[in-house]
mmCIF file as gemmi writes it, N, C-alpha and C atoms, coordinates in Angstrom:
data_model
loop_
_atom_site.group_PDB
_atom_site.id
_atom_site.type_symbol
_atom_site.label_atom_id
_atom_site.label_alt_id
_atom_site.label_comp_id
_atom_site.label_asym_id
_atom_site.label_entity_id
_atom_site.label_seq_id
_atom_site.pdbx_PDB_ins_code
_atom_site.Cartn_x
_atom_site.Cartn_y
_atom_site.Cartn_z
_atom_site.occupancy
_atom_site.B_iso_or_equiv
_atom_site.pdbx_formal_charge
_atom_site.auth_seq_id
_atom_site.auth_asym_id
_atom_site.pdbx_PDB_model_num
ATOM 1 N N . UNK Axp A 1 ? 99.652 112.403 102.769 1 0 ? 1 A 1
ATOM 2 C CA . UNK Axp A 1 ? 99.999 111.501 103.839 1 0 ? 1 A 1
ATOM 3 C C . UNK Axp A 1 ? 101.505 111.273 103.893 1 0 ? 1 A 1
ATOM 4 N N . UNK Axp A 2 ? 102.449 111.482 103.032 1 0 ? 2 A 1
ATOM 5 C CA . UNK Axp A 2 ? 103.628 110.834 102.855 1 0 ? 2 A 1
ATOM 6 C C . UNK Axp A 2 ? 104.504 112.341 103.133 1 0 ? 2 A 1
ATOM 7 N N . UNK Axp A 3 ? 104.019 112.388 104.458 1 0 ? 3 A 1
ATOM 8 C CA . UNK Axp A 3 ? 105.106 113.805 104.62 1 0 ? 3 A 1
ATOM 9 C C . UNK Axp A 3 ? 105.209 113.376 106.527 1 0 ? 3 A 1
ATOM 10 N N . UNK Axp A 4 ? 106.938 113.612 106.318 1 0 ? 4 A 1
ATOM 11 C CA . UNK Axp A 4 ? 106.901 113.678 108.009 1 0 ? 4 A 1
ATOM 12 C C . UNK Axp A 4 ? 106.409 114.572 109.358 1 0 ? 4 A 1
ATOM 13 N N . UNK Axp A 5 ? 105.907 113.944 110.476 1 0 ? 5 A 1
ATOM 14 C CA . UNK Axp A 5 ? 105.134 114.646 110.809 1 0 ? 5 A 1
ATOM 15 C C . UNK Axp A 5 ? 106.073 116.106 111.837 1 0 ? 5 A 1
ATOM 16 N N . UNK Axp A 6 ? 107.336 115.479 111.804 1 0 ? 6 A 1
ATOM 17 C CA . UNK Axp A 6 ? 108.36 116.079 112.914 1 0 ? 6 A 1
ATOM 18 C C . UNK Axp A 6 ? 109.004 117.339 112.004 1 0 ? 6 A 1
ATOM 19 N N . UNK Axp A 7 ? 109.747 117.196 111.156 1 0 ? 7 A 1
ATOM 20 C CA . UNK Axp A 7 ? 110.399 117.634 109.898 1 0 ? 7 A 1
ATOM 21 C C . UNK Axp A 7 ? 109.937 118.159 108.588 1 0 ? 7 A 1
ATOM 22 N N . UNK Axp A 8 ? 108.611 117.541 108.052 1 0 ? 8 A 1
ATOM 23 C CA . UNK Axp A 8 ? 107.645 117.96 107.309 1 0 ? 8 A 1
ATOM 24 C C . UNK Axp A 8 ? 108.299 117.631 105.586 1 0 ? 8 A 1
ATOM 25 N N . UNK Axp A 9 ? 109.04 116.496 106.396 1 0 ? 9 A 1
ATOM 26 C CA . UNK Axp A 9 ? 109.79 116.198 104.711 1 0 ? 9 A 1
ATOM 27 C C . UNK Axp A 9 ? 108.439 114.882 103.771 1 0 ? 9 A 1
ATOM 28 N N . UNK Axp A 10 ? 108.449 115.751 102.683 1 0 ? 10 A 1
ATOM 29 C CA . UNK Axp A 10 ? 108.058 114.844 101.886 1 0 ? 10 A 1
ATOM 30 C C . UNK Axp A 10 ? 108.196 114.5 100.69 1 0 ? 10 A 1
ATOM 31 N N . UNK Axp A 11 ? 107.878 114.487 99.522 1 0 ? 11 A 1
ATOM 32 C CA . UNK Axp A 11 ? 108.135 114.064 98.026 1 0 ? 11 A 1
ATOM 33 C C . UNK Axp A 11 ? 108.94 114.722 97.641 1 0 ? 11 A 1
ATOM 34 N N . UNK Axp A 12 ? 110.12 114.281 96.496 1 0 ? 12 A 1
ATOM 35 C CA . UNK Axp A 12 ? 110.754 115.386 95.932 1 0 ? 12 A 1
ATOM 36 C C . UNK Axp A 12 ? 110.63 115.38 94.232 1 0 ? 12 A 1
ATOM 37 N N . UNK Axp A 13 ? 110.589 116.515 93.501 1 0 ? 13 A 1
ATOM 38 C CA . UNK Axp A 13 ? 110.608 116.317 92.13 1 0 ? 13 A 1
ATOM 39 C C . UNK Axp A 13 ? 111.383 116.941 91.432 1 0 ? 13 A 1
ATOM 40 N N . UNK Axp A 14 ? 111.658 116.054 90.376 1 0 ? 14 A 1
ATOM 41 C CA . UNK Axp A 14 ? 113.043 116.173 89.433 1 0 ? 14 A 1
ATOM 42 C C . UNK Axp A 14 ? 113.398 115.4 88.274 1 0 ? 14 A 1
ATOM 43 N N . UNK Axp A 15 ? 114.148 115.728 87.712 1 0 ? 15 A 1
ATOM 44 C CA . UNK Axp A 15 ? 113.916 114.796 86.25 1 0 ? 15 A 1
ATOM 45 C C . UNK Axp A 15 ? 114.631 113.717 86.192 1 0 ? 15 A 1
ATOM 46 N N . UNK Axp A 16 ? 114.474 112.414 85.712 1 0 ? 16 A 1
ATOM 47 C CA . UNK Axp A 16 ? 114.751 111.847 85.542 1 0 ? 16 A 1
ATOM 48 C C . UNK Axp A 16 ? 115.791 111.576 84.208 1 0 ? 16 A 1
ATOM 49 N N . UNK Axp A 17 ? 117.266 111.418 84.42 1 0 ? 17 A 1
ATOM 50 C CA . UNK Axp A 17 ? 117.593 111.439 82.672 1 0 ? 17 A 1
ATOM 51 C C . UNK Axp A 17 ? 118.32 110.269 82.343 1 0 ? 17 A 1
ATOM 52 N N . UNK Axp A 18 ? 118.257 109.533 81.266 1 0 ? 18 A 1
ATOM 53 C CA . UNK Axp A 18 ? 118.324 108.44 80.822 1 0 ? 18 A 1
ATOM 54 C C . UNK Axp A 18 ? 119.808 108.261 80.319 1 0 ? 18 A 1
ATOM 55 N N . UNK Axp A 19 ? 120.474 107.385 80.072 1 0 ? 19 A 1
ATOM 56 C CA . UNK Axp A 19 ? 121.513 107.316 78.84 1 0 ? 19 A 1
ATOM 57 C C . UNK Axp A 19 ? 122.056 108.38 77.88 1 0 ? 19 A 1
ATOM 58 N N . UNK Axp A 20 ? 120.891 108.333 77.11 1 0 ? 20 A 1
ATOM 59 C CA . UNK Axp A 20 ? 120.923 109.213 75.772 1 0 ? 20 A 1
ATOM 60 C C . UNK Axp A 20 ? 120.344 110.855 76.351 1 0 ? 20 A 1
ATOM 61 N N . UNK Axp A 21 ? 120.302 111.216 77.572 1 0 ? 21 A 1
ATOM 62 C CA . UNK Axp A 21 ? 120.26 112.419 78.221 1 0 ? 21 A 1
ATOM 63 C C . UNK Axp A 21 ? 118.858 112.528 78.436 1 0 ? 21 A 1
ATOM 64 N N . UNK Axp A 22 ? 117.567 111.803 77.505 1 0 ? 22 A 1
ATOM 65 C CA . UNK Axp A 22 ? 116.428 112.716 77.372 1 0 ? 22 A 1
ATOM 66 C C . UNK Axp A 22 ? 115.936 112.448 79.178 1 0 ? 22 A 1
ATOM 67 N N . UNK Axp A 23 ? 115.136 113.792 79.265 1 0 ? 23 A 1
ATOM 68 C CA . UNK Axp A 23 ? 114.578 113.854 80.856 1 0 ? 23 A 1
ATOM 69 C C . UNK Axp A 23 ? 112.979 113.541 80.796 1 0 ? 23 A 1
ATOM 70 N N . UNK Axp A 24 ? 112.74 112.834 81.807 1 0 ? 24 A 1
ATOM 71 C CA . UNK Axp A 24 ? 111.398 112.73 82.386 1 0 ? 24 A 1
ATOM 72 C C . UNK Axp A 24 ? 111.036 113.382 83.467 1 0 ? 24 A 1
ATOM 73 N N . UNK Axp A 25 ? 110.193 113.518 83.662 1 0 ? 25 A 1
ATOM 74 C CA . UNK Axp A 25 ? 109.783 113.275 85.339 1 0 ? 25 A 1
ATOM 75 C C . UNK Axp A 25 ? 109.788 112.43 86.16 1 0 ? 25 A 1
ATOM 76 N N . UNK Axp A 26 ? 110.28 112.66 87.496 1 0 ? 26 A 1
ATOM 77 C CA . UNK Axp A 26 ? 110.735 111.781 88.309 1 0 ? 26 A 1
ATOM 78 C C . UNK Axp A 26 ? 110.205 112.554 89.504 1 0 ? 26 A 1
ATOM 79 N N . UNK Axp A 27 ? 109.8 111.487 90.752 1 0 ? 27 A 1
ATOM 80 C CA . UNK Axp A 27 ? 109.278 111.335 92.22 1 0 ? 27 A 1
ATOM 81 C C . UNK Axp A 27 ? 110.243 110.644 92.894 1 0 ? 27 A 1
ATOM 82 N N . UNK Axp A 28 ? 110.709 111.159 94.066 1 0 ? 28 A 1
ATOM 83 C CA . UNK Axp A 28 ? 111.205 110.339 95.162 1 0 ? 28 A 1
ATOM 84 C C . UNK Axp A 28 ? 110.532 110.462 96.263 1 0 ? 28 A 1
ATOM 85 N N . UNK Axp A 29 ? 110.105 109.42 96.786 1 0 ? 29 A 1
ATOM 86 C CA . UNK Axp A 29 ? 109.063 109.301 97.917 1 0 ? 29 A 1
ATOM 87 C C . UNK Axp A 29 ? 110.357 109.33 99.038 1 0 ? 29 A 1
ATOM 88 N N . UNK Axp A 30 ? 109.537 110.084 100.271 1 0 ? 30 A 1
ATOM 89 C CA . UNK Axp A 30 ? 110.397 110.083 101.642 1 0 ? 30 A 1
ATOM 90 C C . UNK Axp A 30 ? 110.283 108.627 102.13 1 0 ? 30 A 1
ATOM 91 N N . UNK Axp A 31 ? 111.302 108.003 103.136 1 0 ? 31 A 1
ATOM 92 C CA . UNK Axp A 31 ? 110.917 106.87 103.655 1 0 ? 31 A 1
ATOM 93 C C . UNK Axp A 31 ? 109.854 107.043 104.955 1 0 ? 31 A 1
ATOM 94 N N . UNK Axp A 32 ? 109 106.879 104.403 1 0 ? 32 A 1
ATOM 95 C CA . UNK Axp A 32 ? 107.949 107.591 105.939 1 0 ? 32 A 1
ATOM 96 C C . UNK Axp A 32 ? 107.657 106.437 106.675 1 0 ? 32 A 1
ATOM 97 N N . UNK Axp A 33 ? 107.667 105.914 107.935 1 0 ? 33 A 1
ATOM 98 C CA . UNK Axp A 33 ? 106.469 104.875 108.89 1 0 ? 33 A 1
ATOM 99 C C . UNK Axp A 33 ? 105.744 105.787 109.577 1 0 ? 33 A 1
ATOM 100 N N . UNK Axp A 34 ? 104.801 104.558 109.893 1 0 ? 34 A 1
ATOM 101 C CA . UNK Axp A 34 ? 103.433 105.016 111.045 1 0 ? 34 A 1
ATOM 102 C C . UNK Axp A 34 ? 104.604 104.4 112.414 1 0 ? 34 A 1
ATOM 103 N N . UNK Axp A 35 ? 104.263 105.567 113.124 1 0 ? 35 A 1
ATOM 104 C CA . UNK Axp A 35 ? 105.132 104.575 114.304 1 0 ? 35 A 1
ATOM 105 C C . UNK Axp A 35 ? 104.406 105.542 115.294 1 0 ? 35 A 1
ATOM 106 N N . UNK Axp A 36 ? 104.211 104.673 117.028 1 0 ? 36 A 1
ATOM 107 C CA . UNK Axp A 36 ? 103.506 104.961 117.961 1 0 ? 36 A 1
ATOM 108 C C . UNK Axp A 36 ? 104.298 105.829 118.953 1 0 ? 36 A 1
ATOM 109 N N . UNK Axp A 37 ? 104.03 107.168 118.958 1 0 ? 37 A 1
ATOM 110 C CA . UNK Axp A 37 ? 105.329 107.918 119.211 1 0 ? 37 A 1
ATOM 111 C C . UNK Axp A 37 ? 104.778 108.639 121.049 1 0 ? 37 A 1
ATOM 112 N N . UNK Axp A 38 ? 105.583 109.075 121.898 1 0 ? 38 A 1
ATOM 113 C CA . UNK Axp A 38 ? 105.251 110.007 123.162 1 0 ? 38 A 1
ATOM 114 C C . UNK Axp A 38 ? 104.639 111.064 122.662 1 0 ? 38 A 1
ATOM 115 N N . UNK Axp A 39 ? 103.914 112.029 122.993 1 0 ? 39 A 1
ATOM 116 C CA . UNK Axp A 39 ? 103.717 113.039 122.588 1 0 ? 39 A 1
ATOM 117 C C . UNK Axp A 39 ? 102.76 114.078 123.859 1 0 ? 39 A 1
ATOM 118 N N . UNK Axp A 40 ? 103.988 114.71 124.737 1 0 ? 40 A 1
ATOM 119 C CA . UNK Axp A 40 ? 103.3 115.215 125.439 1 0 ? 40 A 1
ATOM 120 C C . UNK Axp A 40 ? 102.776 114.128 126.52 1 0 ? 40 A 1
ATOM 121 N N . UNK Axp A 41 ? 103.326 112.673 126.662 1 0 ? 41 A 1
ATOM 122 C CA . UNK Axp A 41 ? 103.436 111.97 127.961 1 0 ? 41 A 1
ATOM 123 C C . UNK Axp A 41 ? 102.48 110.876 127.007 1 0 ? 41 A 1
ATOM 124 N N . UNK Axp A 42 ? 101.299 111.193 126.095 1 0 ? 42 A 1
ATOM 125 C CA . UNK Axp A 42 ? 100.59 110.158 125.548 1 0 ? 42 A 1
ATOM 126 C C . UNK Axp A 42 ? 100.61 109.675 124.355 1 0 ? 42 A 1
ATOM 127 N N . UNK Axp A 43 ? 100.904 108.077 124.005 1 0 ? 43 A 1
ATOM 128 C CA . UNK Axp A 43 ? 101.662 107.496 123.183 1 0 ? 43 A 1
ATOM 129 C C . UNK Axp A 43 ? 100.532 107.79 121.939 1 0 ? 43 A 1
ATOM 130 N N . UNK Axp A 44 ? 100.851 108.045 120.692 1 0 ? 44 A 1
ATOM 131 C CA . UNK Axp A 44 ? 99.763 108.574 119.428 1 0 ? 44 A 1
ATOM 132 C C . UNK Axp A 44 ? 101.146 108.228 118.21 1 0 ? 44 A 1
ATOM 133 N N . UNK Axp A 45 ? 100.052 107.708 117.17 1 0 ? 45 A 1
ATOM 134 C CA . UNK Axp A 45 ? 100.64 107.059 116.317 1 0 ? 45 A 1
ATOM 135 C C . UNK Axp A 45 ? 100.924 108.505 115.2 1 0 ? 45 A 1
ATOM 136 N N . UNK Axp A 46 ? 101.907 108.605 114.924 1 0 ? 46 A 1
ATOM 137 C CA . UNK Axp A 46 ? 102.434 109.154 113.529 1 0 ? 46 A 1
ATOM 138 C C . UNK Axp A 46 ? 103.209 108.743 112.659 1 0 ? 46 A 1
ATOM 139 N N . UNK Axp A 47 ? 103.254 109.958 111.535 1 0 ? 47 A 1
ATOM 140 C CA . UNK Axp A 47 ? 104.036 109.718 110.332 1 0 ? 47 A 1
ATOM 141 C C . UNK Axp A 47 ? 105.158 110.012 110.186 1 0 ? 47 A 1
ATOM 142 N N . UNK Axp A 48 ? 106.477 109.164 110.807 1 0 ? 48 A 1
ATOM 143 C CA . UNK Axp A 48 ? 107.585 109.579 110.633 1 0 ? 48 A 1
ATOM 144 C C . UNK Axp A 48 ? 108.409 109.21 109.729 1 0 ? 48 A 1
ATOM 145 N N . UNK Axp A 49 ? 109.551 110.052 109.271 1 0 ? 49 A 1
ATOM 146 C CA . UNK Axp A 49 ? 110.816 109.509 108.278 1 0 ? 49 A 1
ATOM 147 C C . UNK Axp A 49 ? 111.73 108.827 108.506 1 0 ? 49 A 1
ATOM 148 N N . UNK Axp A 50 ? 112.136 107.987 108.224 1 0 ? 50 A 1
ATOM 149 C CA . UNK Axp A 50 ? 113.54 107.351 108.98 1 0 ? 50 A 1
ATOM 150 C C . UNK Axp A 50 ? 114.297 107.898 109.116 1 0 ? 50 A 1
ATOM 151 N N . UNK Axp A 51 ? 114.95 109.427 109.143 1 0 ? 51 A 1
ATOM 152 C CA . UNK Axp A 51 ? 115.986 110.031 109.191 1 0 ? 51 A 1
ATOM 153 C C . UNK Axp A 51 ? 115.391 110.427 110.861 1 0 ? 51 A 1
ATOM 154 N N . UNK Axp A 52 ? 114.261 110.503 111.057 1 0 ? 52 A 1
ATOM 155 C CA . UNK Axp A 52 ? 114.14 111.68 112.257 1 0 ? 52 A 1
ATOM 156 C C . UNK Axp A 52 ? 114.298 110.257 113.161 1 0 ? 52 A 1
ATOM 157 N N . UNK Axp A 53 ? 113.614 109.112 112.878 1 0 ? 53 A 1
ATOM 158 C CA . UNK Axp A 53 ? 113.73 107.892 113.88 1 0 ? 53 A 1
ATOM 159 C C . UNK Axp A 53 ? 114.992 107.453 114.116 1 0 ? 53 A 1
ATOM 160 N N . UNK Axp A 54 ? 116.115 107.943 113.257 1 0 ? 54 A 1
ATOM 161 C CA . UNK Axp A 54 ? 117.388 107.107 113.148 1 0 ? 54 A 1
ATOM 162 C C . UNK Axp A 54 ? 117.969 108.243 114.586 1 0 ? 54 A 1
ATOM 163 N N . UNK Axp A 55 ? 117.602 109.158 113.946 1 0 ? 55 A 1
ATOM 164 C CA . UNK Axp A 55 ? 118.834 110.328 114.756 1 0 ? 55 A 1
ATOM 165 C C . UNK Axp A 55 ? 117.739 110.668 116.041 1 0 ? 55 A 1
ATOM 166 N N . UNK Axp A 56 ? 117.006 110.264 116.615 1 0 ? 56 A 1
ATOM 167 C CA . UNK Axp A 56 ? 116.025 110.067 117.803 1 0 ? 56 A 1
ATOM 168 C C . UNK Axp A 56 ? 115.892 111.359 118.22 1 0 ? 56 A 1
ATOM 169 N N . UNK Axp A 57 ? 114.694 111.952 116.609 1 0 ? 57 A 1
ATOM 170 C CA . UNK Axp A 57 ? 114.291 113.149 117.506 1 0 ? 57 A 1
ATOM 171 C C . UNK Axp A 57 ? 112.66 112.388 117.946 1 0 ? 57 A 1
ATOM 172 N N . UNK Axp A 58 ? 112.23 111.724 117.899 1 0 ? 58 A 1
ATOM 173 C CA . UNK Axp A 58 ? 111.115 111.367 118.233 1 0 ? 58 A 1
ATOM 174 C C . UNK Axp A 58 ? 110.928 110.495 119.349 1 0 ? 58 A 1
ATOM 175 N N . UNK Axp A 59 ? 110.294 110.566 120.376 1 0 ? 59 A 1
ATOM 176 C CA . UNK Axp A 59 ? 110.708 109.073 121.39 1 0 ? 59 A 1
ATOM 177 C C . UNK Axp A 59 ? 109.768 108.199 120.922 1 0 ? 59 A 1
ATOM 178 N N . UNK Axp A 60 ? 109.764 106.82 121.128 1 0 ? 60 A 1
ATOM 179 C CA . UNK Axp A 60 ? 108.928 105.705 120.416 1 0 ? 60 A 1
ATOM 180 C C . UNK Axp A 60 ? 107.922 105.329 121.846 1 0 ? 60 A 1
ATOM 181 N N . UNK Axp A 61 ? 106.548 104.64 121.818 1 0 ? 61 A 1
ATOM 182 C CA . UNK Axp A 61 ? 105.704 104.436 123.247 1 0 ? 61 A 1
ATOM 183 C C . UNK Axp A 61 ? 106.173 102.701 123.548 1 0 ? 61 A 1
């Protein structure tokens, strides 16, 4: 669910490293909303990122 629906961005993985260097695993979640978007003239709710809402590739209903 946590992937955009325009761009297709979603989770990223990578290590996490501490102080003393040692690494974990690490998640960064995309900033995703549900938002009620045009699509083809009829307004339908998706999963967008805030990057695609900021820079208005999506129109909002």
């Amino acid at each position: 669910m946590a992937k955009c629906a325009v761009c297709e961005k979603g989770v990223h993985f990578g290590n996490g490293v501490s102080h003393s260097h040692r690494r974990s695993n690490k998640i960064w979640k995309s900033n995703i909303k549900r938002v009620s978007c045009k699509v083809n003239g009829v307004p339908q709710k998706l999963y967008v990122c805030a990057s695609c809402l900021r820079s208005g590739r999506v129109e909002r209903a």
